[in-house]
N, C-alpha and C positions, 0 to 999 in steps of 0.2 A: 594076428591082431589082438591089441588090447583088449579083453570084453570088461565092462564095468557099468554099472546100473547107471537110471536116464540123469539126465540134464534136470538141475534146477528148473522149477517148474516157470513157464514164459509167462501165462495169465494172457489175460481179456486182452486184446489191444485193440484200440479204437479204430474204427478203418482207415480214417485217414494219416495214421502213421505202419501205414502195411502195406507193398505192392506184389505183384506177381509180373515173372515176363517166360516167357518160352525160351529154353538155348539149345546148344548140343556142342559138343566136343568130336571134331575131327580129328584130333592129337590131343594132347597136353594143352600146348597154347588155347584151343577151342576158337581161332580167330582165323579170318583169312582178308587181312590189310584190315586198310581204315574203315572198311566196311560193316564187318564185323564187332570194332570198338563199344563199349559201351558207350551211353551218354549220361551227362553230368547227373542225372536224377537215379542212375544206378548203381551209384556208389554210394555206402556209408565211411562215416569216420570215426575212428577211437584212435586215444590216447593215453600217454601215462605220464604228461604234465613235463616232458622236456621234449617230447616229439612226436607224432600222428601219422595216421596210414589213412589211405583212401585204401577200402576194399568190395569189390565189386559186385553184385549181386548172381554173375557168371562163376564170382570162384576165385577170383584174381586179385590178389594185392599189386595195386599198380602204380601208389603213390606212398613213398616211404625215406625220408632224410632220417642218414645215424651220422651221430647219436644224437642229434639236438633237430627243433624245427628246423633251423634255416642251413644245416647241413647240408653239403649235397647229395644228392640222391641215390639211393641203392638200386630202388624198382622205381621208374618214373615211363612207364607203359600210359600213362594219362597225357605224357608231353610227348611221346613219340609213339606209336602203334606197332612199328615192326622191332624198334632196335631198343628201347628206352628199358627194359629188364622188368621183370614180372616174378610172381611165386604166387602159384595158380593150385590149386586144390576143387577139384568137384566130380562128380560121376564121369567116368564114359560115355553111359550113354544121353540118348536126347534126354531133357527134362526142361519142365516150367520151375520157376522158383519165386520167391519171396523173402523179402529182410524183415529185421524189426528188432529191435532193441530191448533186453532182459529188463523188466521194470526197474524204473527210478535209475539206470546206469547207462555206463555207454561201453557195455559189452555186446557184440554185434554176431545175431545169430542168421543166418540164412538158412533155408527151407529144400531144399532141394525132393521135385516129387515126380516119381518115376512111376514106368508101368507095374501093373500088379498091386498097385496099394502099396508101394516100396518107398521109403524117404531116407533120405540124406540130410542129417542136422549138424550145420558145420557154424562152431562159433569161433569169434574172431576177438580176442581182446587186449592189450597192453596191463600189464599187469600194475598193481600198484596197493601197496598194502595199505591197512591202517593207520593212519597217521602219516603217510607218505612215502617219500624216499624210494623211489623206486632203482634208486643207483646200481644195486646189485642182481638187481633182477633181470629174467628176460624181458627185451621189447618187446615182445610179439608171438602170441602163446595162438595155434589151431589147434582147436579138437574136433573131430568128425565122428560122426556115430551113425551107423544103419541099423534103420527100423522098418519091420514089417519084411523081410526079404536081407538076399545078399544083397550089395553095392558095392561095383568093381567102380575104383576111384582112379583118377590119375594125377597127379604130383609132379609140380614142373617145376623149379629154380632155374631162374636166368638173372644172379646179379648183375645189373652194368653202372661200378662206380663211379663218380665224379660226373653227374648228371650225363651217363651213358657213356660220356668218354672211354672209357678204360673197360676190358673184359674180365673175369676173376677166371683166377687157377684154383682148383680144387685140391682136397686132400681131404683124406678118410682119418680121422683116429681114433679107432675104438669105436666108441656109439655116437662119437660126435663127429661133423664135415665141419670144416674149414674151408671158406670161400676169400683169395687177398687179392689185392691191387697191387700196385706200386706200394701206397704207404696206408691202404684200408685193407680190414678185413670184418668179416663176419662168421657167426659160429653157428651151426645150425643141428640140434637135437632131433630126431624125429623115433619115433618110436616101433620102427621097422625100420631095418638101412637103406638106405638110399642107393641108387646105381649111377654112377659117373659117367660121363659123356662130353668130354670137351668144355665147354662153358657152363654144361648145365650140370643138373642135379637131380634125380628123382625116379619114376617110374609108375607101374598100375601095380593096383592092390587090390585084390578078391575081399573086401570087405565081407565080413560074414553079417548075416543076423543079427542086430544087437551088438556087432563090435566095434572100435572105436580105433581107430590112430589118432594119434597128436603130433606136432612137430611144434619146435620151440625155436626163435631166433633169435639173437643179439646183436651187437653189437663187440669188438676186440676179442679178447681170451674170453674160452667158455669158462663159469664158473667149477672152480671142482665140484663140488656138489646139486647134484638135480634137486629141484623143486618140484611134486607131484601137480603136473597141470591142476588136478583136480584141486589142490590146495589153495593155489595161485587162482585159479577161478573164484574160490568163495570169499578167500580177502579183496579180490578184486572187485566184487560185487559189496560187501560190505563197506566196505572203502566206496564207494560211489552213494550208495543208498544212505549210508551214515554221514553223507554230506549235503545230500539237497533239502530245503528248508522244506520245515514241521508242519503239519495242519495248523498248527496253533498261529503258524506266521499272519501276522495281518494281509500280508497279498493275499493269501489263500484263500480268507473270506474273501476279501473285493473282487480279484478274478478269478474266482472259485470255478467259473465257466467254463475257463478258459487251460483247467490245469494242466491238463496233458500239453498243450502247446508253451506254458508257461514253465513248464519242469525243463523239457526239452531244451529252449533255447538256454536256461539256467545251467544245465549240462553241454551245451556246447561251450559256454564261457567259461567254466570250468574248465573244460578239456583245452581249451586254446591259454589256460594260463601255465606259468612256468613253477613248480610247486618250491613250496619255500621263496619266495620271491615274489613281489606285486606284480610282476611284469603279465600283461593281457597282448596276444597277439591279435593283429587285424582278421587274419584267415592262415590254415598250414598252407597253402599252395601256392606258387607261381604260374604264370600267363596265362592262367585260364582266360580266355577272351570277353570283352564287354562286348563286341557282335564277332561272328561267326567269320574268318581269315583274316579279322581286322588285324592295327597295330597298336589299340590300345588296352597293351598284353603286360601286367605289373605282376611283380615281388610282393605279397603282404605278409608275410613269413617275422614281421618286426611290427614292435612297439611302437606304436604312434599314439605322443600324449593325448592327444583328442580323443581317439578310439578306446585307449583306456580306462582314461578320466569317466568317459560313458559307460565303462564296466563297471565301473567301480562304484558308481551311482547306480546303477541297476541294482547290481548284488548287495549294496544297502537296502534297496528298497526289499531284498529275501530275507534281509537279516544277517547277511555274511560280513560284519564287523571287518573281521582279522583281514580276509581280503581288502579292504579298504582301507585302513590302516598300513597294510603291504603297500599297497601301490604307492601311495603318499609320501611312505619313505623310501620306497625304490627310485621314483622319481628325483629327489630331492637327494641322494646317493648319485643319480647321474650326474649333477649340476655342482659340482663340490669348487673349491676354491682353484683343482688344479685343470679346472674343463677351458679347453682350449679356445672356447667361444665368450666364457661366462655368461654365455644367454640359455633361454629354454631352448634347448632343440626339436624339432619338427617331430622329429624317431627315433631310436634305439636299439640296436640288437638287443633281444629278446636274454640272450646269452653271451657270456664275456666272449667268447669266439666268434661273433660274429661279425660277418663285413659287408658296410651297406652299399659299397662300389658296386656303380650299375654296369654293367655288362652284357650282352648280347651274345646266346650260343646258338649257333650257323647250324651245328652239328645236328639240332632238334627240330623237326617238320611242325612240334607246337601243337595244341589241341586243336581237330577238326583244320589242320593244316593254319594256326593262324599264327603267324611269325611278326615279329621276332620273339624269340623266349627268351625273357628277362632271370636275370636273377640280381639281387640288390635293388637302390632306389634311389634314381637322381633326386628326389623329390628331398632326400634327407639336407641339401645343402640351401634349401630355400628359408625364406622367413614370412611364416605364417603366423599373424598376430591373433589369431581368434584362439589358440590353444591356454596360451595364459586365461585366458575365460574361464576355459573347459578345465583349467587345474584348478582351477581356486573356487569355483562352482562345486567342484567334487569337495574340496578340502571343508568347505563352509557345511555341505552335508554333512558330512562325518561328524565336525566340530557338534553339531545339532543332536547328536545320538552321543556321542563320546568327546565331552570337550578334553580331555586328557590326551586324547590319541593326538591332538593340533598343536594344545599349550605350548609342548616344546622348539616345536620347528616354527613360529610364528614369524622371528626374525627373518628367515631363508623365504620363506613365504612373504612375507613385507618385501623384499628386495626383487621378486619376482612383479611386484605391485608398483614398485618404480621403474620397472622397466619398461612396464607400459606406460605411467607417466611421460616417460622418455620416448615414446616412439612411436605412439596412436597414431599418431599425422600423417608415418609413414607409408605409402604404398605397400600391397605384399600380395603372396602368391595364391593369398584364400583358401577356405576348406576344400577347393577341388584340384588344389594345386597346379595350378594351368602353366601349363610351361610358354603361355604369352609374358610379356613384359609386367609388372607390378600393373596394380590398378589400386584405387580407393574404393575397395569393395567393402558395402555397407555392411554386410554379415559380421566381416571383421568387426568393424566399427561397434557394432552390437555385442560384441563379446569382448571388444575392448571393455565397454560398461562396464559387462558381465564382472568382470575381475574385479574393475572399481568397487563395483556395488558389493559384492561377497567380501571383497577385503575391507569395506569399509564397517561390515555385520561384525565380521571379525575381529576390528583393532578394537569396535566397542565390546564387543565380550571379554576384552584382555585388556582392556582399559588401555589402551596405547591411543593417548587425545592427541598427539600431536602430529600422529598420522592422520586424523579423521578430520584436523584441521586444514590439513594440508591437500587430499586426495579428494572430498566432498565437492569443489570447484572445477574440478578436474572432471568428476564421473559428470557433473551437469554439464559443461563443457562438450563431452562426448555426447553427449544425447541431445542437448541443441543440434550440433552437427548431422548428427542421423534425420532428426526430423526435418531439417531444412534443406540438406543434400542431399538424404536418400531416398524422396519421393518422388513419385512420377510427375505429381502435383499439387497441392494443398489438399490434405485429406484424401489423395489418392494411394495408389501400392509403392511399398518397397520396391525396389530397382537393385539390379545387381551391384552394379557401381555407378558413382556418381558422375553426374553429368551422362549417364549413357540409357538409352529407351529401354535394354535387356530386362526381365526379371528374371528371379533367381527364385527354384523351392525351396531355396536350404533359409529365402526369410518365411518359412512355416515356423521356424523355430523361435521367430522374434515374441510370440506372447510364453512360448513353452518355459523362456529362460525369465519371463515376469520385463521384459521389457516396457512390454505394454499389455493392459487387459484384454481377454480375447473379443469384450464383448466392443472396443475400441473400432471406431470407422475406418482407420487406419491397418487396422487388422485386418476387420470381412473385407477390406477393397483388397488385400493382399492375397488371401484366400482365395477370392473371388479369381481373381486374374492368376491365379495359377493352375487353379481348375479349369478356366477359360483355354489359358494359351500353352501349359503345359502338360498336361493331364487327357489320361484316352482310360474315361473309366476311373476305376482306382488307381493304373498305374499314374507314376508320376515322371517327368523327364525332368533330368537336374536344372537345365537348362538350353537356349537355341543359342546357334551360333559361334563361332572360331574361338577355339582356346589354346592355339598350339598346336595340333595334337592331330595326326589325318584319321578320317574314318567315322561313322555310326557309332552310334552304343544303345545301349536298348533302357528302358526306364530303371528307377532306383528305386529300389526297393525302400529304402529307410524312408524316402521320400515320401512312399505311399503310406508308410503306417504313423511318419509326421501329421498328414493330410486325416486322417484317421483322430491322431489323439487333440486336432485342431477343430473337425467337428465336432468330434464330441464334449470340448469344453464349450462350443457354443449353442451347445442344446440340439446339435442337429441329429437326435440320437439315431432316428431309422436311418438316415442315409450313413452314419460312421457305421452302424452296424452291416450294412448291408457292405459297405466296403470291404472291414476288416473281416466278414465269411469271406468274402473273392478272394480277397490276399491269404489266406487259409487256404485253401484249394493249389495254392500254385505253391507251394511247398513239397519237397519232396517225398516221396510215399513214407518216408521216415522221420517227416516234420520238418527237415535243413533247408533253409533260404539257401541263395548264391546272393550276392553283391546286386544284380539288375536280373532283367527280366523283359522277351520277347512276348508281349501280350497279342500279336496278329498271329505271330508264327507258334506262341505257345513254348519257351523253351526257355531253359535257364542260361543265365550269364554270368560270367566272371568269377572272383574265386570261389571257393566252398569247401565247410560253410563259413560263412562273413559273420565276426561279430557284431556288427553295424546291424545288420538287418536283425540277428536277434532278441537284440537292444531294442530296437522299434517293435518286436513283436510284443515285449516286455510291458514296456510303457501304451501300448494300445489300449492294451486287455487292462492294465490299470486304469484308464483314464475312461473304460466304457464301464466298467465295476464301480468305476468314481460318481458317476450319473447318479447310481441310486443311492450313494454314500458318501451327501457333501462336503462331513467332514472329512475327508481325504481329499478334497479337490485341492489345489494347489492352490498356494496366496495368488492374488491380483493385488496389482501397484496400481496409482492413481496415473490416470494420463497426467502427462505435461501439458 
């Protein structure tokens, strides 16, 4: 074994981003079926900005696409239990263990704590240097270290490529394994050899005292030259710590409360972006489930302007500029003259390889057995009009901090604003993309506005009057329409769509975007009746009723910390407060949302982690910070 002095120091960590669970290794694997499996809160995630691992607080890497996010999969033991391929590292023997994240980063240490006062400190992290670029490097760096005592470990590779399909042949060369498919392979460094076995790879090691093994993975040819883990760990830390916003940042005072949960989600966003590039993914994972064997089991692994546009506005509010900036133009690079739509599209591969053809594999049993496991997204072929909102919303921020970064693209942008001129009226598939027939859903309708209004902010900063002659009739137009069809009644709630009884949470957002004032009767009836008929507590459910789509799903998470930054603009401070601690609590012992949330049963849902819900976590903690610091409260528009 390696011996080599400790691990960068971990520091304080707050309890609520720390947990402990009991395990034990009968083999390598440590599992026996689905029984065995972890669940969704005992996994962490890092990255290195073109791809992510889930790795398990057992030892296990079990969720891993190379080389990019939405590749298919190497180790995807999270979609299938027995056959889905793993690269396991932890003691022999029984132990409890614990995660938690090296400060300010998303390099991912587990605790492993044995008899005798004996520990196993195993980190987990994607490398990624200063400044970026992580192209040449390893994906996927373990280092293990025993303290206090020996620690006999065991080491287990089972790649199964092409999301399990395919098995790998091995080969030894020199200090490096080679694991190929058909047309993949992967290269795997480890710092004692490995022993061969048919599909696998690995073996047990008498850890000594204070000694340490590493293994290193990638992706194609290994590089001729190694890189000392230990080297790769400290740009990788610096590189992470050299990126999350200053004390000095204005959030910092406001949710000063709130920091640790405010870095965190900041560092999930980060990690789910593509580096060099604005592209923001929704979540690394597919069909994780919105309830437990259900079927609505999705792809988030891709760009969705909506999801991003809210990135991008978030990391504004940290001060991260150049991301925002990125995205504007990544987007706006999607949409060029030779796009086969020339409309805004719904989503995007995250990376030029990617394909958003939805597909269904047989071959995979699915998380907690719930099938089918998707990969791709029908959703990408629909038309969703509230995203133009969500782009030009974000773009008008930006323009607010940096009118330089807009000035250019204002044309492309203007044409985006006639598009919604052109097809408000239309029917579409909404922010929840329901695979029922179109509807006149008001949300839409609201962020039709949204576009109007930001673009109309716009043409007057750039002095273009003859758009502002032209689109002013228009945006009043749109919001007559909302007020007179999207009420239950005169001065009563928003409605999903018009002419129908439903409501919908996602109009929490109608004063958020300055539709209307919060303190608006049209608003607390809105509020009101969502708390009333969808709401158990803090959670929130997106909505009742048929959308396509068979099966449960458990409440939304964004929904709940909407509901959160809605009281708290209307003065209702103890109860947002009393909300947004609950919703705190139901995060994973490492801070990470999922997408929804079982509040009877207690348990996470869907992917993870979801930039959506980090998003919401973001804006809570500003908008409860905002309470005692008006001037940051957000403009209010005059009612109609």
């Amino acid at each position: 074994m390696n011996a080599g002095g400790p691990f960068p120091a971990v520091g304080a960590v707050p309890p609520a981003t720390r947990g402990r669970s009991s395990g034990s290794r009968l083999g390598p694997n440590g599992r026996k079926g689905l029984r065995g499996a972890p669940g969704l809160y005992d996994y962490g995630a890092l990255g290195n900005l073109r791809t992510a691992a889930l790795a398990s607080r057992f030892g296990g890497i079990d969720w891993l696409c190379l080389p990019q996010f939405a590749s298919p999969s190497v180790f995807a033991r999270l979609l299938d239990a027995r056959s889905g391929g793993h690269f396991d590292l932890a003691p022999v023997e029984r132990f409890e263990s614990e995660q938690t994240y090296l400060p300010s980063t998303n390099i991912l240490l587990t605790r492993f704590f044995l008899t005798g006062d004996r520990q196993l400190d195993l980190l987990d992290f994607m490398p990624v240097r200063p400044g970026g670029d992580p192209a040449v490097l390893p994906y996927l760096v373990r280092i293990a270290e025993a303290r206090g005592g020996p620690v006999p470990i065991a080491v287990e590779l089972l790649p199964r490529f092409r999301y399990a399909a395919e098995a790998a042949t091995w080969e030894e060369r020199g200090p490096v394994f080679a694991a190929r498919g058909a047309e993949d392979r992967i290269w795997v460094r480890p710092s004692t050899p490995l022993a061969i076995d048919g599909e696998r790879a690995g073996g047990r090691y008498p850890l000594a005292a204070e000694g340490r093994f590493s293994i290193e993975l990638g992706w194609g040819d290994s590089p001729s030259e190694a890189t000392a883990a230990e080297l790769l760990l400290r740009e990788t830390s610096r590189f992470w710590q050299g990126w999350v916003h200053p004390p000095t940042t204005p959030i910092h005072r406001i949710a000063g409360l709130w920091h640790t949960w405010v870095e965190r989600s900041e560092l999930v966003l980060k990690m789910l972006s593509v580096e060099g590039t604005g592209a923001f993914l929704a979540a690394p994972t597919t069909s994780l489930p919105e309830w437990p064997g259900g079927t609505r089991n999705w792809d988030y692994r891709y760009v969705w302007v909506r999801d991003a546009a809210f990135c991008a506005q978030a990391l504004l509010l940290l001060g991260h500029y150049e991301e925002a900036e990125r995205f504007l133009l990544w987007i706006l690079d999607r949409v060029g003259p030779d796009d086969r739509r020339g409309h805004l599209r719904v989503m995007y591969p995250a990376q030029a390889s990617g394909d958003l053809t939805e597909i269904e594999l047989g071959h995979l049993e699915g998380f907690e057995r719930s099938r089918p496991v998707r990969v791709g997204n029908a959703a990408e072929r629909q038309f969703q009009l509230d995203i133009y909102g969500e782009l030009l919303d974000a773009a008008r921020l930006l323009a607010l901090r940096r009118p330089g970064a807009v000035r250019p693209y204002w044309p492309r942008l203007a044409h985006f604003t006639e598009q919604v001129v052109e097809r408000w009226r239309e029917p579409d598939h909404g922010i929840w993309e329901s695979r029922a027939p179109p509807r006149q859903y008001v949300h839409s309708k609201v962020m039709a506005w949204v576009a109007l209004d930001r673009s109309l902010d716009l043409a007057h900063r750039f002095e273009a009057t003859e758009e502002v002659a032209r689109w002013g009739p228009v945006r009043d137009e749109i919001q007559a329409w909302v007020l007179s069809e999207g009420l239950d009644r005169p001065g009563g709630a928003f409605l999903q769509a018009a002419g129908e009884p439903a409501i919908d949470a996602v109009n929490l957002r109608i004063p958020l975007v300055g539709f209307l004032p919060y303190e608006d009767p049209r608003v607390r009836a809105t509020v009101a009746r969502v708390r009333r008929e969808l709401a158990k507590g803090p959670f929130v459910y997106r909505y009742r009723g048929p959308d396509g789509i068979e099966g449960p799903e458990g409440t939304f998470l964004p929904a709940a910390f909407w509901l959160v930054e809605c009281l708290a603009r209307l003065g209702e401070r103890r109860l947002a407060m009393a909300h947004f601690r609950k919703l705190l609590l139901v995060a994973s012992p490492l801070g990470l949302y999922p997408e929804e949330y079982d509040p009877v049963r207690r348990r996470p849902l869907g992917n993870f982690p979801q930039a959506l819900t980090h998003i919401g976590v973001l804006r809570a903690a500003v908008a409860l910070g905002a309470m005692e610091m008006p001037s940051f409260v957000a403009p209010k528009t005059e009612a109609p």
